[in-house]
PDB file of N, CA, C and O in Angstrom:
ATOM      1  N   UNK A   1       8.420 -10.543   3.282  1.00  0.00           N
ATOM      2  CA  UNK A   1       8.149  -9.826   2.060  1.00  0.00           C
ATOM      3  C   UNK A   1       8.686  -8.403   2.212  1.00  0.00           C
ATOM      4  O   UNK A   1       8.528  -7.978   3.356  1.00  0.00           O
ATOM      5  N   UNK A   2       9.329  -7.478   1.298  1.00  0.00           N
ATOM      6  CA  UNK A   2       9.664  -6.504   0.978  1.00  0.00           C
ATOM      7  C   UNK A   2       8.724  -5.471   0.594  1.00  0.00           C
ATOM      8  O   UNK A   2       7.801  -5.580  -0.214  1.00  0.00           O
ATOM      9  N   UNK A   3       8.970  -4.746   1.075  1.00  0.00           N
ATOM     10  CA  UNK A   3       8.256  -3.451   1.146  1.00  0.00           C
ATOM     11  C   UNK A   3       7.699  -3.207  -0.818  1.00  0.00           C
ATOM     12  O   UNK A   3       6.564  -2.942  -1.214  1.00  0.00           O
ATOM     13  N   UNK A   4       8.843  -3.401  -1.588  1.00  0.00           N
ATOM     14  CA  UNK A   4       8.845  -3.205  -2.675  1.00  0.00           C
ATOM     15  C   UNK A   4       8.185  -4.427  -3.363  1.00  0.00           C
ATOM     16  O   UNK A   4       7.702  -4.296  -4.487  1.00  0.00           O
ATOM     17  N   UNK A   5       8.155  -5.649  -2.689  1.00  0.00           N
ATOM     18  CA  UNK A   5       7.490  -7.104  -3.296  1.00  0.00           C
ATOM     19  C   UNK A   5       5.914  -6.551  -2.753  1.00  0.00           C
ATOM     20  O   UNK A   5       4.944  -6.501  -3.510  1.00  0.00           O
ATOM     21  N   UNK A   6       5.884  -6.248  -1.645  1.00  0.00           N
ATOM     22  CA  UNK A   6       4.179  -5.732  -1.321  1.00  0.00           C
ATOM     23  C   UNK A   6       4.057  -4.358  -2.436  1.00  0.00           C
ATOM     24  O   UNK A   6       2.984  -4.109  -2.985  1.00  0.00           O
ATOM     25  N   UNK A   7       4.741  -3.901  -2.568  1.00  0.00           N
ATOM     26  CA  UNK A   7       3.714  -2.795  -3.682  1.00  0.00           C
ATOM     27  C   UNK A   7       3.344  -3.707  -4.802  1.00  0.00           C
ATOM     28  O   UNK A   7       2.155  -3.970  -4.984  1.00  0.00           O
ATOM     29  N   UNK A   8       4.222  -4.184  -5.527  1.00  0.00           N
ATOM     30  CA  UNK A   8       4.265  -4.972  -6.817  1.00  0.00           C
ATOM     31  C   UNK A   8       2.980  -6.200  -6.756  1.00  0.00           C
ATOM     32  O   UNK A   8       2.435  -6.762  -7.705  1.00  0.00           O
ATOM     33  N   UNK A   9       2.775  -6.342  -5.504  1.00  0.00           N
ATOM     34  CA  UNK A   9       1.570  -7.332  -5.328  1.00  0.00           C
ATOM     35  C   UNK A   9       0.109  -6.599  -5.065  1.00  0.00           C
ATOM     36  O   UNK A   9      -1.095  -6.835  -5.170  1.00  0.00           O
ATOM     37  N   UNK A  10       0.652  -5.973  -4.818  1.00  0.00           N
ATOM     38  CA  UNK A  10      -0.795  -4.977  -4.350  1.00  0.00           C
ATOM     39  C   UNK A  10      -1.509  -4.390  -5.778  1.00  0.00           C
ATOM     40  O   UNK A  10      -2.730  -4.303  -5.909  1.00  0.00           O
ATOM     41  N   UNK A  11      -0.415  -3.958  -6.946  1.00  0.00           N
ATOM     42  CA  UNK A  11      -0.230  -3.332  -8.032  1.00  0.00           C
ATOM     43  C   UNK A  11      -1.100  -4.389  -8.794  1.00  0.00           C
ATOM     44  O   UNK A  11      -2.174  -4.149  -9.345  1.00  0.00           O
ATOM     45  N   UNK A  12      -0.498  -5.529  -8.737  1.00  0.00           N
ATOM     46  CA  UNK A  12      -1.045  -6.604  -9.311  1.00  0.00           C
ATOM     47  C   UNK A  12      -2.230  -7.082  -9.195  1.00  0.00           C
ATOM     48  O   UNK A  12      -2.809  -7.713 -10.079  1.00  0.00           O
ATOM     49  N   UNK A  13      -2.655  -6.829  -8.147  1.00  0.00           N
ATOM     50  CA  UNK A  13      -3.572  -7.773  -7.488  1.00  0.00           C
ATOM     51  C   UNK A  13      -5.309  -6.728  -7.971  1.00  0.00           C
ATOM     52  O   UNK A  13      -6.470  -7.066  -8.207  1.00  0.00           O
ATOM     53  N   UNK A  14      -4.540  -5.374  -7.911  1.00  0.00           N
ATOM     54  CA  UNK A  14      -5.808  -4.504  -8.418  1.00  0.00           C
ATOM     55  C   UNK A  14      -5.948  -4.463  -9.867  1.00  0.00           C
ATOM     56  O   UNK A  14      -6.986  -4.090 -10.414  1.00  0.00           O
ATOM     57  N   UNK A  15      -4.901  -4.848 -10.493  1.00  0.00           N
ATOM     58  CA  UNK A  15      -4.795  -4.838 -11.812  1.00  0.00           C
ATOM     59  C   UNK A  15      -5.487  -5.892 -12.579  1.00  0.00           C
ATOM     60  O   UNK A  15      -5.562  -5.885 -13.808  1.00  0.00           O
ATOM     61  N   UNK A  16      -6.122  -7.038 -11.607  1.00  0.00           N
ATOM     62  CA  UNK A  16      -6.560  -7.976 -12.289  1.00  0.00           C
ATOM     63  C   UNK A  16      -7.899  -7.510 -12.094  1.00  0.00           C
ATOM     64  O   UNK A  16      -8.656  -8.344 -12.591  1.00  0.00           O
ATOM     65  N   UNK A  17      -8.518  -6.577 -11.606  1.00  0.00           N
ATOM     66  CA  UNK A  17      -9.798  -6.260 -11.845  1.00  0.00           C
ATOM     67  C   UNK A  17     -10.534  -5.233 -12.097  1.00  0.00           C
ATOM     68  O   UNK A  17     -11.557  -4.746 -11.616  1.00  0.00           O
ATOM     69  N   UNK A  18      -9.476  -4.871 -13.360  1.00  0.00           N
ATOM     70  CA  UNK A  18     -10.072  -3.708 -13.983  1.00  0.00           C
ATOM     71  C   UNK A  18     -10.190  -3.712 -15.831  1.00  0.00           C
ATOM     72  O   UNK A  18      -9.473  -4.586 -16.319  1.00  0.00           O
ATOM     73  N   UNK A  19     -10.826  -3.036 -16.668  1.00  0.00           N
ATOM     74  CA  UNK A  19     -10.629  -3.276 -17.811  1.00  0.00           C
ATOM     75  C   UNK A  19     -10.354  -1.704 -18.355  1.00  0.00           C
ATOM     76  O   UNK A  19     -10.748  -1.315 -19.454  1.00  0.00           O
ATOM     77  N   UNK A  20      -9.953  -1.251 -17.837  1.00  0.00           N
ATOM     78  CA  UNK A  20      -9.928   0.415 -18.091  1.00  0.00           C
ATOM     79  C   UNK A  20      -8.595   0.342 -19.051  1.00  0.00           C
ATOM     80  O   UNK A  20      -7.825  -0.617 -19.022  1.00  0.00           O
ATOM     81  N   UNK A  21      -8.440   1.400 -19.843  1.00  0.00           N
ATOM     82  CA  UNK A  21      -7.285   1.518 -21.044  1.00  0.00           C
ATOM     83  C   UNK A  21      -6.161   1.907 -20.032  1.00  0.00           C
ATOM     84  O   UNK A  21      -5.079   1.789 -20.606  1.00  0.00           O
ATOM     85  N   UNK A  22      -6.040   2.243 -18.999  1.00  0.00           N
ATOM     86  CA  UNK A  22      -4.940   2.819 -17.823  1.00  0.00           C
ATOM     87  C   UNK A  22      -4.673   1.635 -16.846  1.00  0.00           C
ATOM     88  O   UNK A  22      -4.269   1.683 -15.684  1.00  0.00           O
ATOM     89  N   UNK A  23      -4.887   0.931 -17.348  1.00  0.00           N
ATOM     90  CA  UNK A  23      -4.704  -0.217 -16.139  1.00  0.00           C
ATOM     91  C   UNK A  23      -3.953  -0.135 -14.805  1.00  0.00           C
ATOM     92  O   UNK A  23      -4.310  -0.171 -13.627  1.00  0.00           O
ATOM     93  N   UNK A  24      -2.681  -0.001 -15.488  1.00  0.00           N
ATOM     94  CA  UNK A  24      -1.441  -0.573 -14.206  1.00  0.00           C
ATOM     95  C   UNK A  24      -1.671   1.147 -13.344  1.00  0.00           C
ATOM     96  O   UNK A  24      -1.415   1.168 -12.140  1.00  0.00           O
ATOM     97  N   UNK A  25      -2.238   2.753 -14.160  1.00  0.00           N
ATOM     98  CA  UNK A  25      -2.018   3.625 -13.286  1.00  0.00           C
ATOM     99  C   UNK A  25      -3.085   3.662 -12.470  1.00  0.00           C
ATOM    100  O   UNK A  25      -3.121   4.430 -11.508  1.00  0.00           O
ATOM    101  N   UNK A  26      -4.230   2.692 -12.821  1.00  0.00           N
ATOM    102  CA  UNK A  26      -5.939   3.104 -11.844  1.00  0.00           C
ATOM    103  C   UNK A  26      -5.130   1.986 -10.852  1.00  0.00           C
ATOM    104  O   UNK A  26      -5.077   2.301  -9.663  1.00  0.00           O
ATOM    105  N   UNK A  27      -4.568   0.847 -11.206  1.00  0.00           N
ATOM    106  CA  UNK A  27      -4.009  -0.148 -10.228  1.00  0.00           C
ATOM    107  C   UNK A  27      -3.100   0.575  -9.129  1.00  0.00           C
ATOM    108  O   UNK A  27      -3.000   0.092  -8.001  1.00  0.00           O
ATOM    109  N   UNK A  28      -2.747   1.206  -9.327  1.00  0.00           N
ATOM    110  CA  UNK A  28      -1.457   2.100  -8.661  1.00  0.00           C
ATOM    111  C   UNK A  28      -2.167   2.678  -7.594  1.00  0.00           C
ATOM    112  O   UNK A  28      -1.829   2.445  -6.433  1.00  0.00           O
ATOM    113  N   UNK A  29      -3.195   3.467  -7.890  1.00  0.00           N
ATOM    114  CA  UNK A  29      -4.206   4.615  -7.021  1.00  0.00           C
ATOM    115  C   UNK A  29      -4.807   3.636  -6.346  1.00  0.00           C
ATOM    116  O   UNK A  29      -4.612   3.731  -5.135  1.00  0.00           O
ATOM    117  N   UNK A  30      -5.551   2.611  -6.716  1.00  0.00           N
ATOM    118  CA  UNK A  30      -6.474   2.079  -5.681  1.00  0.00           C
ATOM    119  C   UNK A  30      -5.182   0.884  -4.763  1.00  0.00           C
ATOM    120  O   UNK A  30      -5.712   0.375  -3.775  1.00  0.00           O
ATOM    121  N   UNK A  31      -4.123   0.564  -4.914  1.00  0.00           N
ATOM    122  CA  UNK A  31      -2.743   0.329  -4.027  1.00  0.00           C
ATOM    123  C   UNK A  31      -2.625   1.791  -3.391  1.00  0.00           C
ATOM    124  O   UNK A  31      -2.842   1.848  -2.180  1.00  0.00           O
ATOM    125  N   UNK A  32      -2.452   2.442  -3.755  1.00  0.00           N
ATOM    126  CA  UNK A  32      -2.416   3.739  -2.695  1.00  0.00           C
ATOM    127  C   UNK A  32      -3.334   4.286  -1.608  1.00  0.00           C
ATOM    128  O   UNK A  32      -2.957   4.713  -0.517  1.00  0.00           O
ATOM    129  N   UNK A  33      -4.610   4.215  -2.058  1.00  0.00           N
ATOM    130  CA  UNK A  33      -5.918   4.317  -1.843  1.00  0.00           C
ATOM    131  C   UNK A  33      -5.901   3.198  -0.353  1.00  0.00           C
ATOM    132  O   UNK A  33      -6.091   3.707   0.751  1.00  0.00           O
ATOM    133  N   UNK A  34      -5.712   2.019  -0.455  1.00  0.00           N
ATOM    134  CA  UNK A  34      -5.450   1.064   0.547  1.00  0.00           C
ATOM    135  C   UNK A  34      -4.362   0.992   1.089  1.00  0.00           C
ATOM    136  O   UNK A  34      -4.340   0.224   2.050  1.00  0.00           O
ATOM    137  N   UNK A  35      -3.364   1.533   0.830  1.00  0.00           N
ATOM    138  CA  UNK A  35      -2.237   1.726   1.850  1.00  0.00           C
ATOM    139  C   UNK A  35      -2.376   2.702   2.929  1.00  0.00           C
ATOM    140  O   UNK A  35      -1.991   2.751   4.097  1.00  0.00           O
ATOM    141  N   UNK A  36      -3.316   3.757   1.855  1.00  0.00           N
ATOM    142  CA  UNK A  36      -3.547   4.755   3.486  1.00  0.00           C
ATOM    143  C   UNK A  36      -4.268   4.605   4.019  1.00  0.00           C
ATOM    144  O   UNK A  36      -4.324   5.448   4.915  1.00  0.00           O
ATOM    145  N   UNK A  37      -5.437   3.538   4.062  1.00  0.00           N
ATOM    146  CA  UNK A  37      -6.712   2.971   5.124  1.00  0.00           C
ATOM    147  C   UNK A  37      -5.663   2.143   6.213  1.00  0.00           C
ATOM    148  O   UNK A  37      -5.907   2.253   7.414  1.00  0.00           O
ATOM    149  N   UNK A  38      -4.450   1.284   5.749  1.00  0.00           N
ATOM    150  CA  UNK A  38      -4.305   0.541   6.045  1.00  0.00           C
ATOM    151  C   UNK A  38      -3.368   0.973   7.463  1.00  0.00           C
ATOM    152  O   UNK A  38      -3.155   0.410   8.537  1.00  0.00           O
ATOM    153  N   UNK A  39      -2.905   2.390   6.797  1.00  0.00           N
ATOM    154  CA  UNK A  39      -1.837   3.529   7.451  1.00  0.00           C
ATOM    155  C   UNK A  39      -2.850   4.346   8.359  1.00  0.00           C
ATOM    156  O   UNK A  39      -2.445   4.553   9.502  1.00  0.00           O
ATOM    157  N   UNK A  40      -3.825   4.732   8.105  1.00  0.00           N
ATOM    158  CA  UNK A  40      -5.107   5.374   9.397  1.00  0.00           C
ATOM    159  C   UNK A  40      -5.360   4.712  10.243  1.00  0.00           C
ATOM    160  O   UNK A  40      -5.445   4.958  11.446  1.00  0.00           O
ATOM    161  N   UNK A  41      -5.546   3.539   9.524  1.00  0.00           N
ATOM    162  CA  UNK A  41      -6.590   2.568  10.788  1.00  0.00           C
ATOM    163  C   UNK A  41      -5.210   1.317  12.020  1.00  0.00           C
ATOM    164  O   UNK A  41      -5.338   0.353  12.776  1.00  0.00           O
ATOM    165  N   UNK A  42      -4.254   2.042  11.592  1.00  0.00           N
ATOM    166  CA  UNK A  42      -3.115   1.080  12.628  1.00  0.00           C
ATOM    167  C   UNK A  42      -2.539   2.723  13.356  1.00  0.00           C
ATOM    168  O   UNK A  42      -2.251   2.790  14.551  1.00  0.00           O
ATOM    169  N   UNK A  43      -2.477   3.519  12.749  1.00  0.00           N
ATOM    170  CA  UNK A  43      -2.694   4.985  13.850  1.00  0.00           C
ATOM    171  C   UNK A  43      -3.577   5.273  14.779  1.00  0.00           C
ATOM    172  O   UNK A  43      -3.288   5.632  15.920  1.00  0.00           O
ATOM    173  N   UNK A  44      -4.622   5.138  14.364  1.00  0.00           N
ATOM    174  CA  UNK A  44      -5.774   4.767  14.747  1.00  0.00           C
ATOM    175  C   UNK A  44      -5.783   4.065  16.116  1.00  0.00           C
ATOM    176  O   UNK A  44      -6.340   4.618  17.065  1.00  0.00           O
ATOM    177  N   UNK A  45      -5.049   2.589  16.288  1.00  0.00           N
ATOM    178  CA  UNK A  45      -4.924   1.442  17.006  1.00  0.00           C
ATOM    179  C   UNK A  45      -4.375   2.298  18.619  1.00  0.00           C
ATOM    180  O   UNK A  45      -4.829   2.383  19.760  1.00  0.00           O
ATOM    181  N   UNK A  46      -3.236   2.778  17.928  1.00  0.00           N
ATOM    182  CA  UNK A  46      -2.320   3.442  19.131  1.00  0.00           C
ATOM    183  C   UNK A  46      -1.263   3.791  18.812  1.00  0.00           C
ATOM    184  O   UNK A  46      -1.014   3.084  17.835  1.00  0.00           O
ATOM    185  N   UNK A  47      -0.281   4.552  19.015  1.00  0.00           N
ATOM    186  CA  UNK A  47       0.829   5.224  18.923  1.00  0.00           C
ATOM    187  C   UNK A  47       1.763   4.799  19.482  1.00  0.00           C
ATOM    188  O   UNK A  47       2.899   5.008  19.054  1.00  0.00           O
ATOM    189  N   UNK A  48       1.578   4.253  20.335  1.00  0.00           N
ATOM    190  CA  UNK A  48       2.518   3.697  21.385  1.00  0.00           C
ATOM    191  C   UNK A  48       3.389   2.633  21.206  1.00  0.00           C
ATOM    192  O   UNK A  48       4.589   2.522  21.455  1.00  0.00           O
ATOM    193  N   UNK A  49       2.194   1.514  20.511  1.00  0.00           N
ATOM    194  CA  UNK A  49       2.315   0.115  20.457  1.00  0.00           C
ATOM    195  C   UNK A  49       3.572  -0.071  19.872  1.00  0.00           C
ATOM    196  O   UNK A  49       3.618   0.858  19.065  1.00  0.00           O
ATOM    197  N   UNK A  50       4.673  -0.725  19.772  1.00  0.00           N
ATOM    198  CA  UNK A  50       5.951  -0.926  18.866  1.00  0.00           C
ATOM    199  C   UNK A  50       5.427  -1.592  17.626  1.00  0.00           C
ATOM    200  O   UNK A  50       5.720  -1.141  16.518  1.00  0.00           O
ATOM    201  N   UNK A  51       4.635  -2.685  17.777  1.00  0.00           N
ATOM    202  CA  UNK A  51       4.548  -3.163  16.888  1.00  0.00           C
ATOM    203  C   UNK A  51       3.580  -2.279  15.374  1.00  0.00           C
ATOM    204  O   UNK A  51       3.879  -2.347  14.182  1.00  0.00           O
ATOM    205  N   UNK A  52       2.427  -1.529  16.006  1.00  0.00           N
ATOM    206  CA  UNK A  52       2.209  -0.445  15.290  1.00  0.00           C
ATOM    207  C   UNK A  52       3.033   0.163  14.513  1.00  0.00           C
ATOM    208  O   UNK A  52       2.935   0.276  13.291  1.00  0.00           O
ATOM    209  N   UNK A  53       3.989   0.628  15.308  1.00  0.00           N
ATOM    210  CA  UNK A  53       5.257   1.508  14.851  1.00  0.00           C
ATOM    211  C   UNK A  53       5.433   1.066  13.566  1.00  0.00           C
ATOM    212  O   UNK A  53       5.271   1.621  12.479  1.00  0.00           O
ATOM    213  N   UNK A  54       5.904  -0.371  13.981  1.00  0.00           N
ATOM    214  CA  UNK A  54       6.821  -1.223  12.591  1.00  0.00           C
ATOM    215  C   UNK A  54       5.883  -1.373  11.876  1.00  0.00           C
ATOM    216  O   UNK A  54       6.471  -1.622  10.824  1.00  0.00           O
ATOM    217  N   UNK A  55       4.531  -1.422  11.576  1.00  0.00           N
ATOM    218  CA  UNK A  55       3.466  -2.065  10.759  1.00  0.00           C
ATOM    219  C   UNK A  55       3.249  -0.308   9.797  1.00  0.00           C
ATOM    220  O   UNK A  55       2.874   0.007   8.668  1.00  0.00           O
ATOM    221  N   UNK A  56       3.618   0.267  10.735  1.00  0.00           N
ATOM    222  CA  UNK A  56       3.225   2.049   9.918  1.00  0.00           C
ATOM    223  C   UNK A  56       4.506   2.165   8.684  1.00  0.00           C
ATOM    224  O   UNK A  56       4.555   2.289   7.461  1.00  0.00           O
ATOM    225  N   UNK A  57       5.517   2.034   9.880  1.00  0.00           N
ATOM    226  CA  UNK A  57       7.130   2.343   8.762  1.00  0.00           C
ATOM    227  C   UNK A  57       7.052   1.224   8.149  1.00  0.00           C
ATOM    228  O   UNK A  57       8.049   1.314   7.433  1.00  0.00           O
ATOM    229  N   UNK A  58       6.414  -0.145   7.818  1.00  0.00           N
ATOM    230  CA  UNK A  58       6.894  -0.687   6.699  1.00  0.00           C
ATOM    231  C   UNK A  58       5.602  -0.146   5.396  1.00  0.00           C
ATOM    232  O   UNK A  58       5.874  -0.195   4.197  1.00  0.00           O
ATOM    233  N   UNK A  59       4.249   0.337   5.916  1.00  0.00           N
ATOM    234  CA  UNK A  59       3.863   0.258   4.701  1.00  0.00           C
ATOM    235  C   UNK A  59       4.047   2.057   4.068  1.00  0.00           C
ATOM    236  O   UNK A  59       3.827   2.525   2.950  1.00  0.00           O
ATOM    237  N   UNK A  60       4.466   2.613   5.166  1.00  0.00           N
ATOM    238  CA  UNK A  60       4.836   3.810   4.962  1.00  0.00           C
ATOM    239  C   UNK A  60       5.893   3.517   3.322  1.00  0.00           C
ATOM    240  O   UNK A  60       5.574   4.086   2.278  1.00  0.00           O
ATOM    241  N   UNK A  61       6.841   2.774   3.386  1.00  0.00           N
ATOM    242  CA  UNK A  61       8.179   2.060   2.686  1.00  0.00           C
ATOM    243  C   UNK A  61       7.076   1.892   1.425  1.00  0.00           C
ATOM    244  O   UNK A  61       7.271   2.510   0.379  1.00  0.00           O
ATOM    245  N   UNK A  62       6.003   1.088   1.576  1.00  0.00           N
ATOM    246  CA  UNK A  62       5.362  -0.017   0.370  1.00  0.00           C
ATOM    247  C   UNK A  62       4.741   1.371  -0.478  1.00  0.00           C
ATOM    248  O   UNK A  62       4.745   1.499  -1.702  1.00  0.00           O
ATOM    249  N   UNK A  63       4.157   2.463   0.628  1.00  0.00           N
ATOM    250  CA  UNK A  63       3.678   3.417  -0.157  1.00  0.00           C
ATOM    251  C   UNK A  63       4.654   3.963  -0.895  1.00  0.00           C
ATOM    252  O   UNK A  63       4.303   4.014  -2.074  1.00  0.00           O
ATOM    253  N   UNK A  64       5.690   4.378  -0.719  1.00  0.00           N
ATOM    254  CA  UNK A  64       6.969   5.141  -0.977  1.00  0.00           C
ATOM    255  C   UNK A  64       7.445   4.311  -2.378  1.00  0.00           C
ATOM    256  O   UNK A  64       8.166   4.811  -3.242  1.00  0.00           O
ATOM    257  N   UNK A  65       6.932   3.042  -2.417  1.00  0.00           N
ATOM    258  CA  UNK A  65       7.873   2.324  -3.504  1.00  0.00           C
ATOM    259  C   UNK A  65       6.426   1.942  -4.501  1.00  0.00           C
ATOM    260  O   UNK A  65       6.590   1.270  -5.519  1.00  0.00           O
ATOM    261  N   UNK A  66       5.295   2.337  -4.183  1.00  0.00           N
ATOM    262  CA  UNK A  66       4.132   2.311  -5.146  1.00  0.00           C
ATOM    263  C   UNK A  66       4.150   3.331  -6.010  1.00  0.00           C
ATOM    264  O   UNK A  66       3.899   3.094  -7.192  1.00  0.00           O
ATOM    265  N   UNK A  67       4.411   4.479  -5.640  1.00  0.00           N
ATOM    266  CA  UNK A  67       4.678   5.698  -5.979  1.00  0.00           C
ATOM    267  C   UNK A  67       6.246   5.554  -6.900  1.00  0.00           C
ATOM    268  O   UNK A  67       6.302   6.366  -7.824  1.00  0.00           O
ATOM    269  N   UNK A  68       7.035   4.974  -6.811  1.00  0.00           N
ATOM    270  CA  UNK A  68       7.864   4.517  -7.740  1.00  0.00           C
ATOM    271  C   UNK A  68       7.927   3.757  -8.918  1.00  0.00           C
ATOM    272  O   UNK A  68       8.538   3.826  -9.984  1.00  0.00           O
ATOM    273  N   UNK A  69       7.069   2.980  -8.374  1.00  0.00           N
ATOM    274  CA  UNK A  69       6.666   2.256  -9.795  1.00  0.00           C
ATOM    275  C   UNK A  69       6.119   2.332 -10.842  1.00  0.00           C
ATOM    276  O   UNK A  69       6.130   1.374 -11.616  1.00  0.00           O
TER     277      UNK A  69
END
């Protein structure tokens, strides 16, 4: 999956549980909102780890392209 297919799912996925007149932008924030728990808590893990690394820079990417959308 693509950095840009994970925002669009994430977008989606909050969007189905809200009834607010702003939908897709409260959907957006709470995708953001969980990208950076998701971005603390694998910093968090270790710094070191490679695979960390890659798990930071891709959602680092998903954040970057939530914020685009």
């Amino acid at each position: 999956m693509t950095p840009k297919e994970k925002a669009t799912q994430l977008i989606y996925s909050f969007e189905a549980f809200t009834d607010r007149d702003n939908e897709y932008e409260f959907a957006k924030q709470c995708a953001l909102i969980a990208v950076d728990e998701i971005i603390d808590l694998n910093l968090g893990l270790s710094n070191c780890d490679e695979n960390n690394w890659d798990v930071e820079k891709f959602y680092q990417e998903v954040k970057r392209e939530i914020e685009n959308l």
